[in-house]
C-alpha positions, 0 to 999 in steps of 0.5 A, a space after each residue: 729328443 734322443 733318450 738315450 744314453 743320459 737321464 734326462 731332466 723332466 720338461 713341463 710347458 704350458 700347452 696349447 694343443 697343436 697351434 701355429 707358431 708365430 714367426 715372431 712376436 707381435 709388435 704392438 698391443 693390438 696385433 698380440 690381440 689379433 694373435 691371440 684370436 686367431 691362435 685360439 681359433 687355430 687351437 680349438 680347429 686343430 684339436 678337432 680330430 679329421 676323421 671324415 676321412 677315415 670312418 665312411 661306410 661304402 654304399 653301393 652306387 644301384 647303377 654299376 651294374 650297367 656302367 660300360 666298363 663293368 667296375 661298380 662306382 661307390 659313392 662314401 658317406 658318414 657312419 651315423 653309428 662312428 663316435 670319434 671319441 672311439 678313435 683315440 688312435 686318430 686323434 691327431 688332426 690336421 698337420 700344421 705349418 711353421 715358421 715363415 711357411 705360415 706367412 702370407 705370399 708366395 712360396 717358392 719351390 723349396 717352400 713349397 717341397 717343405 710345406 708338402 712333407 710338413 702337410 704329409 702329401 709330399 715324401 720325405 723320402 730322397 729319390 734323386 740321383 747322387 749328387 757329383 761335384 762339378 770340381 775340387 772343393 777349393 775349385 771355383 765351380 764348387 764354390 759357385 755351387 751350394 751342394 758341393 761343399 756338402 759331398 765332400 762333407 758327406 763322404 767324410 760323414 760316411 767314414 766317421 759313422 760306419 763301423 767295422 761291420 758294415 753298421 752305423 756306429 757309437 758317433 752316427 748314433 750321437 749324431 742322430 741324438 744330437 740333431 734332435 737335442 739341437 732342434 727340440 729345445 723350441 716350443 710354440 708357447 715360448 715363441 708366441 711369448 717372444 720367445 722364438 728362439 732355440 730349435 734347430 739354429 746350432 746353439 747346442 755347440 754354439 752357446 759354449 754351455 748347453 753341452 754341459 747341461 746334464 741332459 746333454 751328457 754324453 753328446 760332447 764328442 759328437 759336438 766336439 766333431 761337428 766343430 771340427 767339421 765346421 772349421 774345415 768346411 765352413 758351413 753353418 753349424 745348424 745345417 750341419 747338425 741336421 746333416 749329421 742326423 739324416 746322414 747317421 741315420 741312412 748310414 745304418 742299415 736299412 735306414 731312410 734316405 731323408 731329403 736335406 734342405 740348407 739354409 738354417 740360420 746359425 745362433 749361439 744364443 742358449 736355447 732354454 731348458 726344460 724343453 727336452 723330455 725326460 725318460 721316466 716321465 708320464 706318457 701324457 706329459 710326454 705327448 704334451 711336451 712334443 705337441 707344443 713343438 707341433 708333433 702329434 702322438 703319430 709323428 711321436 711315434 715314429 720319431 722314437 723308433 730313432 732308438 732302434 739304434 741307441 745304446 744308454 750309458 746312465 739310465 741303467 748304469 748296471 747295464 751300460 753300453 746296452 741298445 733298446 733293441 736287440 740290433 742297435 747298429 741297424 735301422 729295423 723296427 725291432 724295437 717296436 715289437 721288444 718294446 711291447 714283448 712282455 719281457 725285454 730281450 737278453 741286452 736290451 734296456 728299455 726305457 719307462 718312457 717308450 714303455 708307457 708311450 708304445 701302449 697309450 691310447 693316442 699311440 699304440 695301433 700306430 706303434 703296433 702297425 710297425 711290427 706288421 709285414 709292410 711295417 719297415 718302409 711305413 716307418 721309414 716314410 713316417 719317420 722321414 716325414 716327422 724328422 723333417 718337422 723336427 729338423 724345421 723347428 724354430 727355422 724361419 727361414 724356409 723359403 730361403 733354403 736351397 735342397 741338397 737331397 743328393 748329396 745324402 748317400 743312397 740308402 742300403 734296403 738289404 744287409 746281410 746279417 740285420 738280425 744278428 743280435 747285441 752287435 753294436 756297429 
């Protein structure tokens, strides 16, 4: 999804507003008309703004008053005066399942830890202690274990992406674009149309030709990295790239602690173009292109403030090596408050894109909410939540994957000198 660094091609896909993607496609004639049904009722139910919540208007209950404790109790009920089409910020609906969590049966306890950050009434946010391996790597004990192998690469990952200063560096930043470049090349129409391919299944390494791709440019170092990696500790390319992603991000300073989750199935197979977002174009199309991948203007939001730390090479060749914010090698939300200021900060380019973005109806109270007092661990928790979806997508394989949250480091809420600006790591 990254931006930044390379113009990318533009992506349009046919869209069907915040749908379920099928784990696979239908067998026969009549079950691709079931589908059909129950897609186009899913459709015309999620597109439908859940705004009871939000909009009630509190009436005092008379009979607090004489209640023991002496708290008055409120009872809600609906503004008759609400039009919800005044809302155009909350028209997000209702968060959505994917992959196998759609399939009828049993989850289990990985399942159900996903589908509650997926459905936002779970952190997606780590807690957990760190992780320490019971042995060597080579040892019998790590071996046995699914997490171990993943310390070890964890505490290499810390010292390829953190810079001399303290601040997460050029390969961090490629390793959170590289992660939303893998994971973002799936759509809920190609998958309906047997197309479930692509997402976060590695093939952007894999293939051997999506690094080659003009809007991949740029990423062919991170790629290069990320093969060694898998050759020395033999582990699967697609979890591996996420890692890279969550781990570059809570590298830099004051950046989220996300939980991890293995498990991802490897493949090579190319994923198809066009699905990638392009930075000149519409805001529309963009909110388009993103809800086919069930991520709502909301998610969209904060998924972007990953440019908090980008830098671009060939957006703006006469300003190459410039962050989209002031403090590229810090995880603030400086970004959303430059990128609204009327002029762009001395060293900063902005992108057409997060410009139009930040000021569209569907997105612009979210944005602004960032730059307020409390906005830094909103963010942080939003994004968290949002990379999670994204890191899910064309997985099908949920159920089956085993969380590893303590092996990601623990994350640094203070750093002496954020607000020094053009530093880049």
């Amino acid at each position: 999804m990254h931006f930044s660094k390379v113009v990318l091609f533009s992506a349009f896909v046919t869209f069907f507003p915040f749908v379920y993607a099928w784990p696979a496609m239908a067998s026969s004639a009549s079950d691709l008309t079931r589908r059909l049904i129950e897609l186009e009722k899913s459709r015309t139910m999620l597109t439908r703004p859940n705004m009871r919540v939000r909009h009630m208007v509190r009436k005092r209950n008379p009979q607090a008053d004489d209640d023991e404790n002496g708290e008055e109790e409120e009872e809600e009920e609906e503004d008759p005066t609400h039009n919800e089409d005044d809302d155009p910020n909350d028209d997000d609906g209702t968060p959505v399942l994917i992959g196998d969590l759609l399939r009828d049966g049993a989850r289990t306890e990985t399942g159900n830890a996903i589908a509650g950050i997926l459905l936002k009434t779970t952190s997606g946010q780590s807690t957990v202690p760190l992780y320490t391996p019971p042995g060597a790597l080579d040892s019998p004990a790590c071996q046995q274990d699914t997490c171990c192998v993943w310390s070890y690469i964890s505490t290499a990952m810390t010292t390829a992406f953190t810079g001399p200063t303290g601040r997460c560096n050029a390969l961090a930043r490629a390793a959170i674009r590289l992660g939303f470049h893998d994971a973002a090349t799936w759509s809920q129409t190609g998958a309906l149309a047997g197309q479930d391919y692509g997402g976060a299944d590695g093939s952007i390494v894999l293939s051997g030709t999506e690094l080659s791709r003009p809007e991949n440019n740029g990423l062919q170092r991170i790629g290069a990295q990320m093969a060694a990696w898998k050759a020395e500790f033999g582990v699967g390319m697609a979890d591996l790239i996420q890692f890279g992603a969550i781990h570059a991000a809570v590298t830099c300073p004051l950046g989220p602690r996300l939980r991890f989750f293995v498990g991802r199935q490897d493949s090579s197979t190319p994923a198809a173009d066009g699905l990638l977002p392009d930075v000149h174009a519409s805001a529309d199309s963009l909110i388009e292109l993103f809800a086919n991948k069930t991520i709502v203007p909301h998610d969209l939001a904060a998924l972007l403030g990953a440019h908090t730390t980008s830098t671009q090479l060939l957006v703006d060749a006469s300003h190459a090596g410039q962050g989209q914010d002031s403090t590229p090698g810090v995880w603030d939300v400086r970004y959303y408050g430059e990128t609204l200021a009327a002029q762009a900060p001395d060293g900063v380019t902005r992108f057409h894109s997060d410009e139009v973005l930040s000021v569209h109806p569907k997105m612009s109270s979210e944005w602004s909410s960032f730059t307020f007092s409390d906005g830094q661990d909103h963010w942080n928790e939003d994004y968290a939540q949002s990379y999670t979806r994204m890191s899910m997508l064309g997985v099908n394989v949920m159920n089956g994957m085993v969380e590893c949250s303590g092996v990601v480091p623990e994350a640094q809420r203070v750093f002496e000198g954020s607000e020094q600006p053009g530093v880049l790591e």
